[in-house]
C-alpha positions in Angstrom: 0.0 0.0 0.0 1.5 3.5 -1.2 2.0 5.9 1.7 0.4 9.0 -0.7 -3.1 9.9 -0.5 -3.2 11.9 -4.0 -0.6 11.9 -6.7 0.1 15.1 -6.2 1.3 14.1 -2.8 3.4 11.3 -4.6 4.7 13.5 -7.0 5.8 16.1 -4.3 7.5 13.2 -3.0 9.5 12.2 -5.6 10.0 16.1 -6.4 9.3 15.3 -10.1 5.6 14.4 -12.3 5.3 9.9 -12.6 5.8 8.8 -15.6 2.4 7.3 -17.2 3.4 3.1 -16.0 3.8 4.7 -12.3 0.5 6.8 -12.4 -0.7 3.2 -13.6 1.1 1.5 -11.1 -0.7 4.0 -8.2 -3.5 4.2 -9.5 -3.7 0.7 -8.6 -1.5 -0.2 -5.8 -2.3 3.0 -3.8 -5.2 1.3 -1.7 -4.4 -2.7 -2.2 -2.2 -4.3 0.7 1.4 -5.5 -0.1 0.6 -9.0 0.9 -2.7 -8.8 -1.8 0.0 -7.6 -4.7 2.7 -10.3 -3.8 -0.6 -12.8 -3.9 -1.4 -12.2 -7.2 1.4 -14.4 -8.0 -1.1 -17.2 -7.3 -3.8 -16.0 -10.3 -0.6 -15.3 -12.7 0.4 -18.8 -12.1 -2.5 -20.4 -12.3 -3.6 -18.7 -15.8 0.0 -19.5 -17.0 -0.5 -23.0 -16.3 -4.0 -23.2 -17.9 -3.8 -20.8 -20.7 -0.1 -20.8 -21.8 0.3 -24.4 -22.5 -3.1 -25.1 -24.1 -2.5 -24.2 -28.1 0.4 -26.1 -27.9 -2.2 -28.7 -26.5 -4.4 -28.4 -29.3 -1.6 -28.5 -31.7 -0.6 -31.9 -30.5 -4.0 -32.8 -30.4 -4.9 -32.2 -33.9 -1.1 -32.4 -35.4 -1.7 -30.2 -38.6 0.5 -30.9 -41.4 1.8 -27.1 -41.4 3.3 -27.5 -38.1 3.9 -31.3 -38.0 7.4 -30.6 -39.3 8.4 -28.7 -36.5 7.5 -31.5 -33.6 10.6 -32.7 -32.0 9.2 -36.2 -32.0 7.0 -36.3 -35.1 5.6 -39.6 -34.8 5.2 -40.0 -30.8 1.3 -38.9 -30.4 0.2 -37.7 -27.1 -3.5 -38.9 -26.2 -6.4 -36.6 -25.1 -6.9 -38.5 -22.1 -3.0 -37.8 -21.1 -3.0 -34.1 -21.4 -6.7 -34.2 -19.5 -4.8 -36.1 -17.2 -1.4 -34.5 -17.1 -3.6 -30.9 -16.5 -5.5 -32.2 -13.6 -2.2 -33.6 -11.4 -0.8 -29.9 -12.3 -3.8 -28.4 -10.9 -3.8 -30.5 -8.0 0.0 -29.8 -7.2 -1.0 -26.4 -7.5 -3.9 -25.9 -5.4 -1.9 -28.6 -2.2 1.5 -27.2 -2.8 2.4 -24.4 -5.3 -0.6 -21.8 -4.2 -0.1 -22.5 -0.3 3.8 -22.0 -1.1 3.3 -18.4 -2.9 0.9 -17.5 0.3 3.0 -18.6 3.2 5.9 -17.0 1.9 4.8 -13.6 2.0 7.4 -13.1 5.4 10.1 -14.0 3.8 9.4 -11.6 0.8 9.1 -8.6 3.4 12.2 -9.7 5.0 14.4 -9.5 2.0 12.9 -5.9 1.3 10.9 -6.5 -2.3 9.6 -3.3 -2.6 6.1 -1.8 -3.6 6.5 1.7 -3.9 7.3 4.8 -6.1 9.6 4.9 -8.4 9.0 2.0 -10.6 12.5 0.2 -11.3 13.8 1.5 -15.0 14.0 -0.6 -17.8 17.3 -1.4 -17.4 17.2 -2.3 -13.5 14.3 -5.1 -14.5 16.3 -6.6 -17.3 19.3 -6.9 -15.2 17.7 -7.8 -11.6 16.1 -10.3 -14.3 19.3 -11.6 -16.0 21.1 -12.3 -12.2 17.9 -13.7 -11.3 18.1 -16.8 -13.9 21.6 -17.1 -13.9 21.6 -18.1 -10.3 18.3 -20.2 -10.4 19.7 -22.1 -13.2 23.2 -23.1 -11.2 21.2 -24.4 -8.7 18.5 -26.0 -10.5 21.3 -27.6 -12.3 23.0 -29.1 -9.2 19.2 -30.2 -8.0 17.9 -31.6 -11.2 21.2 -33.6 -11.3 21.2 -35.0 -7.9 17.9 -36.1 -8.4 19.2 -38.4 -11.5 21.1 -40.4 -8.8 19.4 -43.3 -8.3 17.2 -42.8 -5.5 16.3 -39.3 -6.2 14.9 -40.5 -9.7 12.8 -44.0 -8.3 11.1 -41.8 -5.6 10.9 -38.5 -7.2 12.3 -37.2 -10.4 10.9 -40.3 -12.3 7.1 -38.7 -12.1 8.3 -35.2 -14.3 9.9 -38.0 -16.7 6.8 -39.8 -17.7 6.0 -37.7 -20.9 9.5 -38.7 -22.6 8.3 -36.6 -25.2 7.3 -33.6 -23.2 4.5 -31.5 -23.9 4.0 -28.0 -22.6 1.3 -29.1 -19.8 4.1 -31.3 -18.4 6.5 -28.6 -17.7 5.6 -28.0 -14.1 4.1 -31.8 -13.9 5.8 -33.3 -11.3 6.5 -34.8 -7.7 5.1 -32.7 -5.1 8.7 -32.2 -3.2 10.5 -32.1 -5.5 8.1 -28.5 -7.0 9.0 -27.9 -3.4 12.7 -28.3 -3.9 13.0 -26.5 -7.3 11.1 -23.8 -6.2 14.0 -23.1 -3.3 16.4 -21.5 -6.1 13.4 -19.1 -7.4 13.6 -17.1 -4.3 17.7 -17.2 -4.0 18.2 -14.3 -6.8 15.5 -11.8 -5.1 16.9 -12.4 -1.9 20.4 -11.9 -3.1 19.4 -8.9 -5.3 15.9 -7.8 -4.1 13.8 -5.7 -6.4 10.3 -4.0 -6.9 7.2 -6.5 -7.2 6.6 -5.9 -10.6 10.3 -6.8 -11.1 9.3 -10.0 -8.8 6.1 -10.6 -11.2 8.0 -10.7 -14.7 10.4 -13.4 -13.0 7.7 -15.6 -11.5 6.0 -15.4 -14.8 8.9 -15.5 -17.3 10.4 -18.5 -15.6 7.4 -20.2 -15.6 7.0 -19.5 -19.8 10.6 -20.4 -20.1 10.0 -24.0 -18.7 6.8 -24.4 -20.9 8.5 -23.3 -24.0 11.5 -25.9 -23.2 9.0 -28.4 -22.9 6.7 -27.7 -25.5 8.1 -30.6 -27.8 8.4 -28.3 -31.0 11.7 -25.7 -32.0 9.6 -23.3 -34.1 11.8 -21.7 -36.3 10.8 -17.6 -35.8 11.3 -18.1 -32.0 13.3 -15.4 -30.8 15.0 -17.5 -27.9 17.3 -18.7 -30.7 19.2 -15.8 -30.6 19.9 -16.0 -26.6 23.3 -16.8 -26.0 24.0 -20.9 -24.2 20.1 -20.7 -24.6 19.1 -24.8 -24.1 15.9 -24.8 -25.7 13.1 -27.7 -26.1 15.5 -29.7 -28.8 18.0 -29.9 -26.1 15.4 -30.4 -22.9 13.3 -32.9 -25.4 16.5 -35.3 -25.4 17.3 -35.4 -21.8 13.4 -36.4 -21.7 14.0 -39.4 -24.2 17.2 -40.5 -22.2 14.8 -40.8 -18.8 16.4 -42.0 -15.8 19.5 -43.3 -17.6 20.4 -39.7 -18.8 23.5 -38.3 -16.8 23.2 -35.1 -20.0 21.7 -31.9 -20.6 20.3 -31.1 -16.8 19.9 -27.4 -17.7 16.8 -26.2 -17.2 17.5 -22.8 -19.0 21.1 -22.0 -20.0 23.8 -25.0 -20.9 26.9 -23.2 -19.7 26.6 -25.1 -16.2 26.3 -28.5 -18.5 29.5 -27.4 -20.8 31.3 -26.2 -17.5 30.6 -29.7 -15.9 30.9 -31.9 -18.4 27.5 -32.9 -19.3 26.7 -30.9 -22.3 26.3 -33.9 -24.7 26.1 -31.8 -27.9 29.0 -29.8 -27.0 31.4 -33.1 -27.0 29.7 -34.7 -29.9 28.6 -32.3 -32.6 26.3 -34.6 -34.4 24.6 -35.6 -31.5 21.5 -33.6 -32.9 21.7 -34.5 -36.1 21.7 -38.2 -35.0 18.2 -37.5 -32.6 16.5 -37.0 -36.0 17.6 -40.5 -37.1 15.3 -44.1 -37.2 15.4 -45.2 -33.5 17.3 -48.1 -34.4 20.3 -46.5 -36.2 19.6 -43.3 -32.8 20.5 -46.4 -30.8 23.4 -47.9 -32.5 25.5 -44.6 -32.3 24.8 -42.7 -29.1 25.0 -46.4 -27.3 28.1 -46.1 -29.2 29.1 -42.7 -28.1 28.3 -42.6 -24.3 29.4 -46.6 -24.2 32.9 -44.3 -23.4 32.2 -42.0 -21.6 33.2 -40.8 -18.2 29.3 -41.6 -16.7 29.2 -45.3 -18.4 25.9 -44.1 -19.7 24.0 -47.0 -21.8 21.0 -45.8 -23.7 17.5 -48.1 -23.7 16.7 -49.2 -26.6 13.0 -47.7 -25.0 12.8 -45.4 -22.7 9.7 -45.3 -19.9 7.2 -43.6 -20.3 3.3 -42.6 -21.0 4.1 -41.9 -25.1 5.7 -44.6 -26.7 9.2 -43.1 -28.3 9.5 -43.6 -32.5 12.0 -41.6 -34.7 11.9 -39.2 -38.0 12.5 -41.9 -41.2 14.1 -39.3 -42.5 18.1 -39.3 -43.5 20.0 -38.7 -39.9 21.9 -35.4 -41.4 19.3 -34.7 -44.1 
């Protein structure tokens, strides 16, 4: 809640007129307790979750021939029944673990001083307060996701977020209920570190959340801008840690790959044609990357089927054509 009464008041404040987003912002704000305005994480989370991943739904759904060519996994198909079924765990993660999360956390957020009043952050404060926020989150998502491919961390809990081996964007936040809980520890260690304004606090909250539903929506459109973000992972690179499962010691990040190229486990870094080779016939995919990681320093041998709910097949297409 904003300490003015009037803007004029707010203005004589600041000793200068708001710009038009802050008379927006008070407009708003002015009246509605800080708590309420970190809450509204909850409703931005749960329309992500609904609204975000559902074309991409439909698209898998209906497959048209247009877009077919971009699917990551062409000829795995991904049942109504699943994404029905994939939406309502989501939901019920949400509502028993996510949404009482985002409301009991409100203390912390007022101890680490995420502010709500005037000025508004500039532009450039946002996208670097953003930048520092998924840098860190993605070292220690890395070091979590990675853990939890030892063996007991995967049987008890990572193996639920690996049953779509062919993700789809629904199954980005399907998972375990602790581990939501555990990932969701190295969200709130950037705006601790390098606390912010809420709105600054919204965009990551959202934008994360986007991030994981675009690396698992199972399709690398060509005129999407993330492209151009440098050690960017993307869903080709997410989509083959899926196909691995449980057997995959590669390709744990969950937004940028330099933690996987520092440590080792950036796959496509040490063998160039890895990607090449995920476009082959299944049996020939087989042959070479058993071939490949047969050698390498994790011993890693690759099922000729990984588990899952969709049943893996390959393009038919020529491996480098």
């Amino acid at each position: 809640m904003l300490p003015y009464e009037t803007l004029m008041e707010a203005e004589a404040a600041l000793g200068r007129a708001l710009t038009r987003p802050e008379t927006l912002w008070f407009r708003y704000s002015a009246r509605i307790p800080d708590s309420i305005l970190y809450y509204h994480n909850v409703f931005f989370l749960l329309v992500i979750f609904t609204l975000v991943p559902l074309p991409l739904a439909l698209i898998e759904l209906r497959r048209p021939k247009l877009l077919d060519k971009y699917k990551i996994q062409p000829k795995v198909h991904v049942t109504t029944s699943e994404v029905l079924k994939c939406y309502k765990d989501v939901m019920f993660t949400f509502l028993c673990v996510v949404g009482p999360l985002q409301l009991s956390s409100y203390t912390i957020i007022q101890y680490i001083g995420i502010r709500t009043g005037l000025p508004l952050p500039s532009r450039w404060e946002i996208v670097s307060q953003l930048v520092v926020y998924f840098l860190i989150e993605d070292y220690g998502n890395y070091w979590i996701h990675r853990l939890l491919h030892w063996k007991w961390g995967y049987e008890k809990i990572h193996s639920v977020h690996h049953e779509f081996t062919a993700p789809i964007g629904f199954a980005a936040p399907y998972a375990h209920p602790l581990e939501v809980l555990i990932l969701g520890i190295p969200s709130f260690v950037g705006p601790a570190l390098v606390p912010g304004h809420m709105v600054t606090f919204w965009l990551w909250i959202a934008l994360r959340q986007l991030e994981a539903i675009e690396t698992h929506s199972g399709y690398e459109f060509p005129l999407n801008f993330t492209k151009y973000i440098p050690f960017y992972g993307g869903a080709e690179y997410h989509d083959y840690h899926h196909y691995v499962g449980g057997h995959s010691q590669s390709n744990f990040a969950s937004v940028f790959t330099y933690c996987d190229y520092i440590y080792g486990t950036d796959k496509v870094s040490q063998y160039p044609t890895l990607f090449a080779l995920f476009r082959c016939p299944k049996h020939i995919l087989h042959v070479y990357i058993s071939k490949f990681f047969s050698s390498s320093n994790t011993g890693l041998q690759v099922p000729e089927k990984a588990p899952g709910k969709a049943q893996i097949e390959w393009r038919s297409e020529s491996c480098f054509g």
